[in-house]
Structure formats: structure tokens, C-alpha cells
C-alpha positions in Angstrom: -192.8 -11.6 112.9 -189.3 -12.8 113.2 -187.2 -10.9 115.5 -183.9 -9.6 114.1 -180.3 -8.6 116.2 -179.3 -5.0 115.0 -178.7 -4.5 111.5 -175.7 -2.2 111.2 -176.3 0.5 108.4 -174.6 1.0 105.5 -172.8 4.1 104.9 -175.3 6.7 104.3 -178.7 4.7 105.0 -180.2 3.3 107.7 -180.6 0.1 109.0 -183.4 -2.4 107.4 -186.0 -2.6 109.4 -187.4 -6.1 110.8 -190.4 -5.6 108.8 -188.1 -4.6 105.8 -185.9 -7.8 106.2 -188.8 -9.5 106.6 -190.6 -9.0 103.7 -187.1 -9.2 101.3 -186.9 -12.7 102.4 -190.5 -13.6 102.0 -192.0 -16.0 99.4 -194.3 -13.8 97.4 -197.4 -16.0 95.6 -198.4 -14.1 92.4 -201.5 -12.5 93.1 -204.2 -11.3 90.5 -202.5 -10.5 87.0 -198.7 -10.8 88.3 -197.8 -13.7 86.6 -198.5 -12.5 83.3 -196.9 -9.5 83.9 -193.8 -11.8 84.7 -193.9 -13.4 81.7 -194.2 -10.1 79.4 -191.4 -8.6 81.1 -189.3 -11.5 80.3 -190.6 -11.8 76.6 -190.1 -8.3 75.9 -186.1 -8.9 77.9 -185.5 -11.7 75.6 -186.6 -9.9 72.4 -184.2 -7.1 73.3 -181.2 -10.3 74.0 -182.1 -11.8 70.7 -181.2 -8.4 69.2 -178.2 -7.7 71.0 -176.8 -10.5 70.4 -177.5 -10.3 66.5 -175.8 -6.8 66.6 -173.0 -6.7 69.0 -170.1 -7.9 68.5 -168.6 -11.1 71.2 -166.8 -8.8 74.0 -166.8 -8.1 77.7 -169.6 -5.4 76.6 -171.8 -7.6 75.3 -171.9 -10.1 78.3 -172.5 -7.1 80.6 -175.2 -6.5 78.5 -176.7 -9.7 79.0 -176.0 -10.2 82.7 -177.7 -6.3 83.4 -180.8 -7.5 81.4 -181.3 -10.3 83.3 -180.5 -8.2 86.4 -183.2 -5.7 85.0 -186.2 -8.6 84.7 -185.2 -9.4 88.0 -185.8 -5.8 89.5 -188.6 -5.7 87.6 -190.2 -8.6 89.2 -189.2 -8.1 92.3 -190.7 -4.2 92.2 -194.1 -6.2 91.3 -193.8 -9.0 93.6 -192.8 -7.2 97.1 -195.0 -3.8 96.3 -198.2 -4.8 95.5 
């Protein structure tokens, strides 16, 4: 394990551990059945894109919309990739 200065906290949490910071910047290999899972949560994210952007009208809203959904498949993976 790579040995880390002090992290200063953020207001209201506490430091990151080494073994926190360690894992958040570690390459995670799909194991098992995460790669499919990867590629359902992005089918089922660009499903809902395809719609929004056959409903909504071009505004600021709209490209929020897309940037969070993309944000969203990103938590999603990550939630599969660094906790299993």
C-alpha cells in the first residue's frame, strides 16, 4: 500500500483514509457478470437520453439533463466496480 501525507478533511467528514484513496484511484478489472451489468446500465441511460431529447425542448435544462445522466451511469459503475 502506498503511503499517503495527511489528507485534510472536508467540512463535516473526515479525512480519506490511505486505504480509501487507495482503492478510488485503483484500476478495477470487471470481475464475474460486471461488464454486462455495465453495458445494461448504459443501454437502459441511453434509452432514457433518446427520449429526453425527443421531448424536451433545446435549453440549459435539457443539457443538465444529459450531463447528470451520464454522471448517473458513471456512479452507477463505479458503485459496482469499487464495492464488489
Amino acid at each position: 500500500m502506498v503511503d499517503f501525507p495527511d489528507v485534510p478533511p472536508e467540512r463535516g467528514r473526515s479525512a480519506p483514509t490511505a486505504l480509501e484513496l487507495e482503492a478510488a484511484f485503483t484500476y478495477h478489472p470487471p470481475k464475474a457478470d460486471q461488464a454486462q451489468r455495465y453495458v445494461e446500465i448504459r443501454r437502459l441511460a441511453q434509452e432514457l437520453a433518446i427520449r429526453i431529447f425527443q421531448v424536451c425542448p433545446d435549453s440549459r435544462e435539457k443539457s443538465t439533463a444529459f450531463a447528470k445522466l451520464r454522471e448517473a451511469v458513471m456512479w452507477a459503475n463505479a458503485s459496482i466496480a469499487c464495492n464488489e
